[in-house]
C-alpha positions as a printed Julia matrix, in Angstrom:
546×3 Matrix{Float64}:
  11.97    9.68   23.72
   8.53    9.09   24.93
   6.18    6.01   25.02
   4.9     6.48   21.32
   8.34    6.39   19.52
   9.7     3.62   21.9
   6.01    1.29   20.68
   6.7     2.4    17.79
  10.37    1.12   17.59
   8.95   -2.46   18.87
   6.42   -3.02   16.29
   9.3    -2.18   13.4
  12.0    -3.66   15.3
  10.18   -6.98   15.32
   7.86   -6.41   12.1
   4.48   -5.96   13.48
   1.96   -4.11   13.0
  -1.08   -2.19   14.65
  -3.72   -4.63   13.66
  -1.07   -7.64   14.84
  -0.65   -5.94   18.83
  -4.4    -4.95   18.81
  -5.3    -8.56   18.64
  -3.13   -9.77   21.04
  -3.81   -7.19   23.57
  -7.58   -7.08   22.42
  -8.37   -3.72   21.78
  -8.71   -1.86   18.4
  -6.41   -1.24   16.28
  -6.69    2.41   15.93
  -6.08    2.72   19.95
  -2.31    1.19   19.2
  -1.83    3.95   16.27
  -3.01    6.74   18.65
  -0.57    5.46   21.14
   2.36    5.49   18.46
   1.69    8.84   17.12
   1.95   10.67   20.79
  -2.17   11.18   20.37
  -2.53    8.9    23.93
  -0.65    7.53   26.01
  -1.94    4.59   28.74
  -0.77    5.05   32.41
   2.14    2.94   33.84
  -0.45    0.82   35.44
  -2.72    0.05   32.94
  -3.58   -3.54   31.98
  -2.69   -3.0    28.92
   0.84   -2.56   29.76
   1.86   -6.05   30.88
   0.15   -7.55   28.09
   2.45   -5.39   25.5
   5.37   -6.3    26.91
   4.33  -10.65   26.9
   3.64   -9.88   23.24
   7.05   -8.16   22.46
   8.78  -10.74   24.65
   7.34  -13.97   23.87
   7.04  -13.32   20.04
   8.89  -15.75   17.57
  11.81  -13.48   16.65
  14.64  -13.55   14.84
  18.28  -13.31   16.61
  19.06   -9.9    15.23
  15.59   -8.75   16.78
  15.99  -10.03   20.06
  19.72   -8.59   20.12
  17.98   -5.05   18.59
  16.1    -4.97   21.93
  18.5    -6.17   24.65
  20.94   -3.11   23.24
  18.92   -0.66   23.68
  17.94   -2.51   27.34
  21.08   -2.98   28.51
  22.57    0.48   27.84
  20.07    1.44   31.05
  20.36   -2.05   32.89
  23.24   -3.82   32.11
  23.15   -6.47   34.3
  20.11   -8.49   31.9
  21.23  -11.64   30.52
  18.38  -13.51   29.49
  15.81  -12.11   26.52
  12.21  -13.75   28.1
  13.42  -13.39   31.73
  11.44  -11.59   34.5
  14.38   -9.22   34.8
  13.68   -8.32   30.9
  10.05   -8.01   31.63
  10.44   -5.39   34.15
  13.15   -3.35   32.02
  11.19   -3.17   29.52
   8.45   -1.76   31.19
  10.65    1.16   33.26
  12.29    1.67   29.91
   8.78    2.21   27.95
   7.57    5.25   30.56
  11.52    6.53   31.01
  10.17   10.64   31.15
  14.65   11.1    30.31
  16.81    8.56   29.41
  19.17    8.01   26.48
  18.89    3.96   26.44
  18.39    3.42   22.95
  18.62    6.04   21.35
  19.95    6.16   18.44
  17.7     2.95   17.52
  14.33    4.69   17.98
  13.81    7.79   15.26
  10.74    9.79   15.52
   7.88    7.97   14.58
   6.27    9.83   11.23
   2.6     9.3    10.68
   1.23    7.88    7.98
  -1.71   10.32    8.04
   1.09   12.8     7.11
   1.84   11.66    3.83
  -0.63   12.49    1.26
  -2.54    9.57   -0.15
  -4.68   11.48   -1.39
  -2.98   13.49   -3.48
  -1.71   10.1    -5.12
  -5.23    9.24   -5.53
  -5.75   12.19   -7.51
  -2.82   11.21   -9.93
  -3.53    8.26  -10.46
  -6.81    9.35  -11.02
  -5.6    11.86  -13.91
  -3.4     9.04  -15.27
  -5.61    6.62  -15.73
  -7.1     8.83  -18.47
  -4.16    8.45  -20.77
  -3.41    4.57  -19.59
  -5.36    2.91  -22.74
  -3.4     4.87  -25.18
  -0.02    3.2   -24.33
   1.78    0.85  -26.23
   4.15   -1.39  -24.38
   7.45   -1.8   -25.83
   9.62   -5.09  -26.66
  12.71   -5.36  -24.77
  16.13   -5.01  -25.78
  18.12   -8.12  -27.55
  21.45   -8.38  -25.44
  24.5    -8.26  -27.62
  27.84  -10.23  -26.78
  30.66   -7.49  -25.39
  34.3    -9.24  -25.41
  36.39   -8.11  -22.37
  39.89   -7.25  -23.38
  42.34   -7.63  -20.3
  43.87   -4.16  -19.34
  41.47   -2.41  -21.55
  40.64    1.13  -20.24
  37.54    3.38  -20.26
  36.72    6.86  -19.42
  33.42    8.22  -17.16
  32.26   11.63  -16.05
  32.19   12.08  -11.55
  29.78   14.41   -9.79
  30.45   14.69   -6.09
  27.76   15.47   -3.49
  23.81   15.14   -3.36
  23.9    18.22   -5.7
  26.17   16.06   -8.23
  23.9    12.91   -8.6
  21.18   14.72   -8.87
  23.44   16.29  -12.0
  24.33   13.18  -13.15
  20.39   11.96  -12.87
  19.2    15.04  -14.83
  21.88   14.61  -17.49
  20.97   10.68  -17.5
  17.19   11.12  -18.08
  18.46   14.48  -20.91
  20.05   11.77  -22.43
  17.27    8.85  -22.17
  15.45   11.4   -23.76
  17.36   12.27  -26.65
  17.8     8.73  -27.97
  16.2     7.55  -30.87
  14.95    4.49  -30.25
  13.23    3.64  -27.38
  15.34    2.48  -23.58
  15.28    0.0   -21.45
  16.0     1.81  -17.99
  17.49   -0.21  -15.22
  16.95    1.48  -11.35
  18.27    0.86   -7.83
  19.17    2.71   -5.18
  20.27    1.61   -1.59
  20.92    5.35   -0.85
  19.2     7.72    1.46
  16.52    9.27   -0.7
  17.56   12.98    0.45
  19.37   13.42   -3.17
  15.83   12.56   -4.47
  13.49   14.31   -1.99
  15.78   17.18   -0.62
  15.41   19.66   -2.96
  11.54   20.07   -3.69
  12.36   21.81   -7.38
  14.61   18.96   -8.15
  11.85   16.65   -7.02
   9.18   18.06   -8.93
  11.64   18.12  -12.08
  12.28   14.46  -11.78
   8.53   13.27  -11.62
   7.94   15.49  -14.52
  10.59   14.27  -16.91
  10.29   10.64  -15.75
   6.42   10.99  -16.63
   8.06   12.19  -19.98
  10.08    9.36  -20.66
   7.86    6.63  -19.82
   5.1     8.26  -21.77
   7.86    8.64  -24.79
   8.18    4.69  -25.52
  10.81    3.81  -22.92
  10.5     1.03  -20.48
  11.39    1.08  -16.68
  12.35   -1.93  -14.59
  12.89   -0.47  -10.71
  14.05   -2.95   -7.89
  12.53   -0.67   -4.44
  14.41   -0.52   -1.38
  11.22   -0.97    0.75
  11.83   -0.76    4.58
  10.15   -0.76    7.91
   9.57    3.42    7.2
   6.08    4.36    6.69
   7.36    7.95    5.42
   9.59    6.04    2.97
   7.3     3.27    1.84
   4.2     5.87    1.44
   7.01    8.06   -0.53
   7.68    5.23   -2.81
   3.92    4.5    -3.37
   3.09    8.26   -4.35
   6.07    8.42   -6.66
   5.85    5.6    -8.56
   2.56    3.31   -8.17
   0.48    6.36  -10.43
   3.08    5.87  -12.8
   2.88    2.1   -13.73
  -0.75    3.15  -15.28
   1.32    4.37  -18.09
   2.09    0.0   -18.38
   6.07    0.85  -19.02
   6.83    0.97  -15.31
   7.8    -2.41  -13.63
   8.61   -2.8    -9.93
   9.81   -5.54   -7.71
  11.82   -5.45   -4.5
  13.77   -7.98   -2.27
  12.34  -10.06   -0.34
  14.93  -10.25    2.61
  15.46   -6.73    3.83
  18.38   -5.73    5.37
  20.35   -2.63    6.43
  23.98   -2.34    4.96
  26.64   -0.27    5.68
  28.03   -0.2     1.97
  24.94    1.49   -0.43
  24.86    0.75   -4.22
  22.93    2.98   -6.68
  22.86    1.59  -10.19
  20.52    3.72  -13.08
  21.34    2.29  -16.56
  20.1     2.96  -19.67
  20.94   -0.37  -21.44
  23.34    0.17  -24.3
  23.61    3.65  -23.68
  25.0     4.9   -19.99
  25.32    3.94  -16.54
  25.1     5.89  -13.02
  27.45    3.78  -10.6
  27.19    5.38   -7.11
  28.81    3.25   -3.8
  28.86    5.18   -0.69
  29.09    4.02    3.55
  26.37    5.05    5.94
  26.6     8.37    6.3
  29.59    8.64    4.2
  28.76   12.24    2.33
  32.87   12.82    2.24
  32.91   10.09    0.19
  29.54   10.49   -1.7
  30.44   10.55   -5.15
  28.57    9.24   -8.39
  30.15    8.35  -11.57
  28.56    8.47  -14.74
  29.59    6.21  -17.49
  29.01    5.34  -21.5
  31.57    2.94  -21.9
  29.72   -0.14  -23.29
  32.07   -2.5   -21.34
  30.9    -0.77  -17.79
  27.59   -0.19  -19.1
  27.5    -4.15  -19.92
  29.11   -5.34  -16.8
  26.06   -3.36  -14.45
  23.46   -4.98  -16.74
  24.57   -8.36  -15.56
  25.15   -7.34  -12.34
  21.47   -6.09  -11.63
  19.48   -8.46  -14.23
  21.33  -11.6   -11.61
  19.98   -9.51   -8.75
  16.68   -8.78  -10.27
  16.25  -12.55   -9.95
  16.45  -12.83   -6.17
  13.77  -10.26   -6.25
   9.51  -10.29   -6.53
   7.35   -8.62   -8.15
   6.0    -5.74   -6.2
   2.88   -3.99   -8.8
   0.64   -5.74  -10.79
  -1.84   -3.97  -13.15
  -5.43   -5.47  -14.32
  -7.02   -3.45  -16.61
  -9.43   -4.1   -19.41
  -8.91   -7.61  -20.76
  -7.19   -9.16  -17.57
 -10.58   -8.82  -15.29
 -10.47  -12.77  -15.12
  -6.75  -12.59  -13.46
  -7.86   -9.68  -10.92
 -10.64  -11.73  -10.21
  -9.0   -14.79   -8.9
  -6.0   -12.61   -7.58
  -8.9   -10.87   -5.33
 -10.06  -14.35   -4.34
  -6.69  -15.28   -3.49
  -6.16  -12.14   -1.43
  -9.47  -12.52    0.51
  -9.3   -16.17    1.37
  -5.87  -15.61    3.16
  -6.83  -15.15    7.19
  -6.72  -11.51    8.32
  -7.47   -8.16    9.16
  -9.56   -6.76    5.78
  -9.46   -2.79    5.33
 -12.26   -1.51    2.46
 -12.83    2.0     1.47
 -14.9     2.74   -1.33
 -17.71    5.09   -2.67
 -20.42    2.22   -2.64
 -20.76   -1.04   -0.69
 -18.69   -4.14   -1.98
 -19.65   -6.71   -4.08
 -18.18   -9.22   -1.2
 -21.24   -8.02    1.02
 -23.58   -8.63   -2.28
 -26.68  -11.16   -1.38
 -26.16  -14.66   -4.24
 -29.58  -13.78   -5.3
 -28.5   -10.07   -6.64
 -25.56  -10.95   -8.21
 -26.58  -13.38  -10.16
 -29.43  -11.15  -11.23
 -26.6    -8.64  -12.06
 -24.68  -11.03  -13.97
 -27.19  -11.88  -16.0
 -27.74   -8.46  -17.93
 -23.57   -8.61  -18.38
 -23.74  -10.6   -21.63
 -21.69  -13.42  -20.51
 -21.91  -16.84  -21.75
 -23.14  -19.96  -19.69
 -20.04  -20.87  -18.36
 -18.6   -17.56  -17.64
 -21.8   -16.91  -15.61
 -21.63  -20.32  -14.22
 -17.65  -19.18  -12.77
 -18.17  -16.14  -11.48
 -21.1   -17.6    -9.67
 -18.98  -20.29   -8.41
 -16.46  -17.37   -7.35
 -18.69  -15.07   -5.66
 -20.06  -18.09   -3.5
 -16.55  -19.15   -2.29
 -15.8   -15.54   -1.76
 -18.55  -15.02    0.3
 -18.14  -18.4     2.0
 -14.15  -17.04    2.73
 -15.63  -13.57    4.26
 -17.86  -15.61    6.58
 -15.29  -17.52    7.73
 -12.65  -14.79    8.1
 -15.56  -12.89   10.14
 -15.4   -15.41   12.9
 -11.95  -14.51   14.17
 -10.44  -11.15   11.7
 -12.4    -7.72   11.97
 -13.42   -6.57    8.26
 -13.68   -2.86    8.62
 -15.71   -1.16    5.53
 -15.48    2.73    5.08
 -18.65    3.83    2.55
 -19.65    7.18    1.34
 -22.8     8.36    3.15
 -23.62   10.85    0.73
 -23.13    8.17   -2.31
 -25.1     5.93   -0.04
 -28.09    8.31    0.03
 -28.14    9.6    -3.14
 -28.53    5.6    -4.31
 -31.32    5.18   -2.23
 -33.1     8.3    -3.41
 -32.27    7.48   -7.17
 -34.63    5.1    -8.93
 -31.47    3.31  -10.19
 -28.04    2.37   -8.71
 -24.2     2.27  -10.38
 -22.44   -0.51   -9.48
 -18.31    0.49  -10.42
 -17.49   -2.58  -13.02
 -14.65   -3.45  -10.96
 -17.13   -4.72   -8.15
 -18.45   -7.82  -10.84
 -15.07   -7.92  -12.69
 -16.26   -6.57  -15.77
 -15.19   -3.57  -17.69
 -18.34   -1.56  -17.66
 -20.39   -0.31  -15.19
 -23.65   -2.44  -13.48
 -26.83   -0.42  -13.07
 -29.76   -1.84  -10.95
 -33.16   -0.89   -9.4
 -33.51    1.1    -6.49
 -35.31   -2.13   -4.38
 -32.26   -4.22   -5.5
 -29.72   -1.59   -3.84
 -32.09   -1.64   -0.85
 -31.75   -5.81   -0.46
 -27.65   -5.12   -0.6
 -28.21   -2.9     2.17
 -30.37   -4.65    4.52
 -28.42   -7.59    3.7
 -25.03   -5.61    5.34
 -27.81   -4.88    8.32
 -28.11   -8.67    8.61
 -24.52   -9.01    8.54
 -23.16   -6.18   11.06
 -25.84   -7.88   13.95
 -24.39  -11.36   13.17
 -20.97  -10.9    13.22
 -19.01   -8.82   16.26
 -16.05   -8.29   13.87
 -17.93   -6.48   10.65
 -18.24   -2.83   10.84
 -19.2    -0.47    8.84
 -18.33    3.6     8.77
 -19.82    6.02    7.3
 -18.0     8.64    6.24
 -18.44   11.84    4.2
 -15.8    13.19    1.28
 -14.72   16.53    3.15
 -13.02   13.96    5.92
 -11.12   12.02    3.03
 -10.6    13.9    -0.19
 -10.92   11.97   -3.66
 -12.1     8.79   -1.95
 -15.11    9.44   -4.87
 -12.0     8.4    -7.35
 -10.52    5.47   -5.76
 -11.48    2.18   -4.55
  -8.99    1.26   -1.65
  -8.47   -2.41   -0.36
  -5.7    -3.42    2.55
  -5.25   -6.97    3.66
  -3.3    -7.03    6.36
   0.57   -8.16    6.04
  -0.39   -8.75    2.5
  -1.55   -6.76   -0.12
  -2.92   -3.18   -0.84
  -5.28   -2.55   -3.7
  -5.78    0.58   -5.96
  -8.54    1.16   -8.28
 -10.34    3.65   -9.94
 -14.21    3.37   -9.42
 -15.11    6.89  -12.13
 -18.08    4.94  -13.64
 -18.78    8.26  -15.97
 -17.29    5.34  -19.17
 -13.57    5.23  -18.47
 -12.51    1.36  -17.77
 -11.63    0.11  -14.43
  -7.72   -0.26  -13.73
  -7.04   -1.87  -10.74
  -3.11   -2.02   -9.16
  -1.8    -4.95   -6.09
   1.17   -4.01   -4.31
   1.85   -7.25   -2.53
   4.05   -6.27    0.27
   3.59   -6.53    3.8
   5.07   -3.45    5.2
   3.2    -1.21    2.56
   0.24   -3.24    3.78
   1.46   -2.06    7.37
   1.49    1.39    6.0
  -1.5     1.66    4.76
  -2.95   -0.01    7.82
  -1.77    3.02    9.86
  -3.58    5.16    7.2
  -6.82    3.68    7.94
  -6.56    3.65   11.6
  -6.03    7.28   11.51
  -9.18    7.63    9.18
 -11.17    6.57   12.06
 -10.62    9.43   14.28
 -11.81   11.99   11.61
 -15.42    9.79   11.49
 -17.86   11.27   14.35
 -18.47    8.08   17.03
 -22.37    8.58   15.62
 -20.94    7.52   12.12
 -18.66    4.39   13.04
 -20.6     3.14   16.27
 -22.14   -0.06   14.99
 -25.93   -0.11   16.42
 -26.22    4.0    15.44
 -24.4     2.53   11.78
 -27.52    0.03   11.74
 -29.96    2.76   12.73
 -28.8     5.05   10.31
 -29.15    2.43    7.8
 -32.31    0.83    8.72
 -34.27    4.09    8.62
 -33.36    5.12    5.55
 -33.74    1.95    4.07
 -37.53    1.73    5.8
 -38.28    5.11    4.33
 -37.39    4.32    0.77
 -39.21    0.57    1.23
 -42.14    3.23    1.97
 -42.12    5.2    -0.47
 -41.4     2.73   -3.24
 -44.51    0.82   -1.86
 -46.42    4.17   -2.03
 -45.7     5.0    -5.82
 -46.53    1.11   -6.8
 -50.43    1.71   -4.92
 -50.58    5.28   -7.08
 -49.86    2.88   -9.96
């Protein structure tokens, strides 16, 4: 183990984050991913080492934290009693820059980079979803129906042993999902290790495909995630399933209190129809076995099993799409006004950055009546009012297209993505308008220390023309699609702190792909200021020809 995987087992181990250490060691957050991923690593004497070690040891942890930590401590240095102590201090900081030791070991996996795991590729399906979104019809759920239990009354079930044999049993559950009649309610949770899923790339490929099928053939899915301290994991539940809840008969929700258990359950149930029971130990493959069942008493039983535990669980998705721009609105107020780190990466500057005076004007040509106008006013202003606030003490870090950004300023008119006034149709205005947007983000990055802006072009993040991506940190991560070419805006909020912590690692790998000339703040405000003075100029020019 080296100094990146033993960071990197301290920020999960005590559920921090990159943003969360970068603050309290003051320095920027994508230094702490570099240092995680193995990219850099500081010297044994650096400054920055003490104050790493305070955070990690004066922290408000849990017990089971604390105890996480002294384990892997005291199989080097047995003798240390005390969590905070001196002794602690000092162990911990031989242990981080250990060149060969085993202290720990099996505590501290690999850390897997977020940058790995292709986001973009999502992007692109939700992207090609979205397209097929409106024309979905959401279904009404199953009535339950009474089942008397007869004492000693027997059933019968089918058993598939192995990784190879669930993923039997799954096939031959969806084949039969698919076959029905009348459209499903489908019932999903697994505790399992996702190799029976992910192992086999075929099998994995089949699965997405005929899941796709049967969500887009009337059936309904309720999933309960497994979300952990992973980013491989968590990113490998967003690709698989967040595209999918554009088809609106895909609901998600996880538990709140994660914890690891030595006992995994795996429940799929088609209610009324089958059930997949699977129980299996950590690292119990002798005993991995999955039974498959269509006795209506079993079937019944797991039904009331995971509906009581689907209560003890939240909501992890929610989808806005046209209609529910009101909700998304005040859910994106909500989101913003909580204090925080505030990740933005979109084709076009933000409506949060707009000046009053422009989006009223904007407003205006949307149609709305007097009081609509009069509340979105009244909600841009206490946005705006939140953002200057947040600025004081949270960094807001904006990534914007640079080749959208100059083609805008070229254009006579500029595209405003509906999502960015909470409407379902796109917002076009003049080319001097677009230029008071940007010299009013010019006025902002020389007030405030903590907004940046970096400019970045497509070939160093793919599809990023598609998507509109939002991350607030320990909170929420927003998805939307920003094609203004007349397909409505969906938007999707995954409120969940450690896929917030995921994606946060995402961006702070972005960074390093962005030349310094690109992200440096007074070269950003050059950049900006020039070409903003040399379409002022020529604007000016073709008004005296008039």
């Amino acid at each position: 183990m080296v100094f990146g995987q033993k960071l990197d087992f301290l920020i999960k181990t005590f559920n921090s984050s990159n943003s969360k250490l970068a603050r309290a060691i003051r320095v920027d957050p994508s230094l702490v991913s570099k240092w995680r991923r193995g990219n850099r690593t500081p010297a044994p004497d650096s400054p920055h080492v003490p104050l790493i070690i305070s955070y990690f040891l004066n922290i408000n942890a849990l017990q089971h934290q604390k105890d996480a930590l002294m384990d892997v401590l005291r199989s080097a240095y047995p003798a240390i009693k005390d969590f905070g102590s001196v002794q602690a201090h000092k162990a911990v900081a031989d242990w981080l820059f250990m060149t060969e030791d085993t202290a720990g070991s099996s505590h501290v996996p690999p850390p897997v980079g977020v940058h790995s795991i292709s986001i973009n590729n999502m992007f692109a399906k939700m992207s090609i979803l979205s397209n097929i979104s409106d024309t979905v019809d959401v279904m009404t759920p199953q009535a339950k129906s009474d089942i008397t239990i007869k004492p000693g009354e027997q059933g019968s079930y089918e058993v598939f042993k192995g990784l190879e044999g669930k993923r039997q049993a799954v096939m031959n559950f969806l084949s039969l999902v698919m076959s029905s009649p009348r459209p499903l309610e489908l019932l999903l949770f697994s505790e399992e290790d996702l190799a029976w899923l992910v192992g086999d790339p075929e099998f994995f490929m089949n699965w997405g495909r005929v899941l796709r099928q049967v969500l887009l053939s009337g059936h309904k899915v309720t999933i309960i995630h497994h979300v952990n301290r992973d980013p491989a994991r968590i990113m490998s539940v967003i690709d698989q399933w967040v595209p999918l809840h554009l088809t609106g008969r895909l609901e998600s929700y996880y538990y709140p209190k994660y914890t690891e258990k030595v006992i995994k359950c795996t429940l799929f149930i088609a209610r009324g129809t089958a059930a997949i029971i699977a129980v299996t130990p950590e690292n119990g493959h002798d005993t991995n076995y999955t039974f498959f069942h269509r006795d209506p008493l079993v079937i019944r039983l797991a039904e009331e099993n995971y509906l009581a535990f689907l209560l003890t669980c939240r909501r992890l998705v929610h989808i806005y799409k046209s209609g529910s721009m009101g909700d998304y609105y005040r859910e994106i107020c909500a989101l913003e006004e909580r204090p925080g780190f505030l990740y933005v990466l979109k084709n076009a500057p933000t409506s949060l950055t707009m000046p009053v005076r422009l989006y009223k004007k904007l407003l205006d040509g949307l149609g709305l009546s007097a009081s609509e106008k009069k509340e979105r006013l009244e909600l841009h202003q206490k946005r705006t009012a939140n953002f200057n606030r947040n600025l004081l003490s949270h960094r807001y870090r904006e990534f914007i297209n640079i080749e959208a950004f100059e083609t805008n300023l070229t254009d006579s008119e500029h595209t405003y993505n509906g999502l960015e006034l909470f409407n379902d149709r796109a917002v076009r205005c003049s080319a001097a308008d677009y230029i008071e947007h940007i010299s009013h983000i010019i006025d902002l990055l020389r007030k405030y220390e903590n907004y940046e802006v970096i400019l970045f072009k497509l070939h160093e993040i793919d599809n990023a023309q598609r998507m509109y991506l939002t991350v607030k940190e320990d909170s929420s991560v927003v998805l939307s699609t920003c094609d203004d070419l007349g397909h409505k805006p969906i938007a999707i909020i995954a409120n969940q702190d450690n896929i917030a912590n995921a994606f946060e690692e995402y961006f702070d790998t972005l960074v390093e792909h962005v030349p310094a000339s690109r992200r440096n703040k007074s070269t950003v405000i050059k950049k900006l200021q020039d070409r903003v003075d040399q379409i002022r100029a020529k604007l000016l020019l073709a008004k005296a020809k008039v």
